[in-house]
N, C-alpha and C positions, 0 to 999 in steps of 0.2 A: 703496764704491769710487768712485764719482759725486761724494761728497763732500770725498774723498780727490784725487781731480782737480781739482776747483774750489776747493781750496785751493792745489795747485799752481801753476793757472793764475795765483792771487793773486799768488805770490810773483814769476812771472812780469811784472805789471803790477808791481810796486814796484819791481825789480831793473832789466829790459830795456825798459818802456815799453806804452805800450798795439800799437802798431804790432807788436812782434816776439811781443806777446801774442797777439793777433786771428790774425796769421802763422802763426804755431806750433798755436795752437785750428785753422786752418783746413786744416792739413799731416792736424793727428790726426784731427781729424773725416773729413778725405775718404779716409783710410784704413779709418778702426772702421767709416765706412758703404757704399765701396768705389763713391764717386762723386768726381766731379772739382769743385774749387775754386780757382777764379780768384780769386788775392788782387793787389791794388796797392793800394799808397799815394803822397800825393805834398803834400810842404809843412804835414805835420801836426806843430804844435810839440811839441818833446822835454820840454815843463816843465809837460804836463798836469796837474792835482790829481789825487787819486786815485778821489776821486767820477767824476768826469769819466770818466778811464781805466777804471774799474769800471764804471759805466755803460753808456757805449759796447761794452765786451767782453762784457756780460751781453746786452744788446741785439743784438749780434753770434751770440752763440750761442741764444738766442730766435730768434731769425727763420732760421736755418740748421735749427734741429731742423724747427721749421715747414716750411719749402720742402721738407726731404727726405720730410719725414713724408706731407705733403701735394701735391707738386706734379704727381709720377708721371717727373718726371727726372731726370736723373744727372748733370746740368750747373751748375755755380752762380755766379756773379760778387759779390765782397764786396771795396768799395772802402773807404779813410780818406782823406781829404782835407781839407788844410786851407783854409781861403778868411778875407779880410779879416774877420777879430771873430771864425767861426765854426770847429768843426766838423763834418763831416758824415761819416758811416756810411752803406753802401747794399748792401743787400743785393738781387739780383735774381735770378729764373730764369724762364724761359719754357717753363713748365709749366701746369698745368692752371688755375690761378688761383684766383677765387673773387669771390662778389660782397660787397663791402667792406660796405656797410648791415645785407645781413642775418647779418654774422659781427659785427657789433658791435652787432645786438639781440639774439645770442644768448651774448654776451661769450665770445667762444670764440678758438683760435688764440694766445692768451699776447698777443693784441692789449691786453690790460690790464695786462698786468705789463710789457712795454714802454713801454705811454702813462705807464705813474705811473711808473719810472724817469725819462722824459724829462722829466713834469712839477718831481718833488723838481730839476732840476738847470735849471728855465724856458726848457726845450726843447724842439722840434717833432720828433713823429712824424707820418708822413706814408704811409699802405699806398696805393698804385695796384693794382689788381688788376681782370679781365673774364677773363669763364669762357672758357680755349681761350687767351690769352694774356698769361701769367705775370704775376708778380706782383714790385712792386718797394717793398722798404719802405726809407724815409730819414728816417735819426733827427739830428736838428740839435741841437750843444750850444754856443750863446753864449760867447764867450770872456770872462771881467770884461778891464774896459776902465780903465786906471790914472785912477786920483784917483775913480771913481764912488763912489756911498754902499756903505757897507758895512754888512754883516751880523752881527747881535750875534758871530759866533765871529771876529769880526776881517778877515776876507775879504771880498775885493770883491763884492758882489752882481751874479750874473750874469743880465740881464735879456733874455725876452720871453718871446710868449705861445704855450699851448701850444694846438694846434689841430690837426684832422683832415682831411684830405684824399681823399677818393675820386677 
């Protein structure tokens, strides 16, 4: 069934975009978990790749199972926005938290399958997190920037580095 939905959602990203993707994931989910999801967007371009768009929604729904799973709240805020070169994902809630070091020597939290996401597209994840107040994770995906070098499959290389933030 799980699987059967995250092919849905695909078809989702190819047809309506990542925004009414992320939207729509965040309608369903705050229903099946019977918490509240605050979604906005604002100036996220319409002509994302689909790495990009895939990315971002996979990331999106990582850090939401996380928060619910983990947070102890029923409250959630998950923005898209776009900014000069970039985009940026943000998921937050001010729940229980966690300390960001010792969840990444115990590789735990989907904190890795989000970082190598962000990494394959040379984009920044970022967890903020202290125990008692919530947690904010921002995944940054570089937009290719016309005429730069490109990448044997023909596309722009989208360039910087990936790195962690507590």
């Amino acid at each position: 069934m799980q699987s059967l939905s995250h092919e849905l959602h695909s078809s989702k990203l190819d047809y309506l975009g990542v925004v009414a993707a992320v939207r729509g994931f965040c309608s369903e989910f705050s229903k099946q978990h019977k918490v509240s999801i605050a979604f906005t967007d604002s100036n996220v371009p319409g002509n994302l790749s689909k790495e990009v768009s895939l990315c971002l929604f996979r990331v999106a729904q990582d850090a939401l199972h996380n928060a619910v799973k983990y947070s102890g709240v029923s409250q959630f805020m998950v923005e898209l926005r776009g900014t000069a070169g970039e985009v940026q994902l943000e998921v937050r809630d001010a729940g229980a938290g966690f300390d960001v070091e010792e969840t990444k020597k115990s590789r735990g939290l989907g904190l890795v399958s989000m970082q190598e996401r962000m990494h394959l597209l040379h984009g920044t994840l970022s967890v903020e997190s202290q125990r008692g107040m919530g947690t904010k994770v921002l995944a940054v995906v570089p937009l290719a920037v016309e005429g730069s070098a490109s990448s044997e499959s023909g596309r722009p290389n989208q360039i910087a580095s990936l790195t962690e933030m507590s």
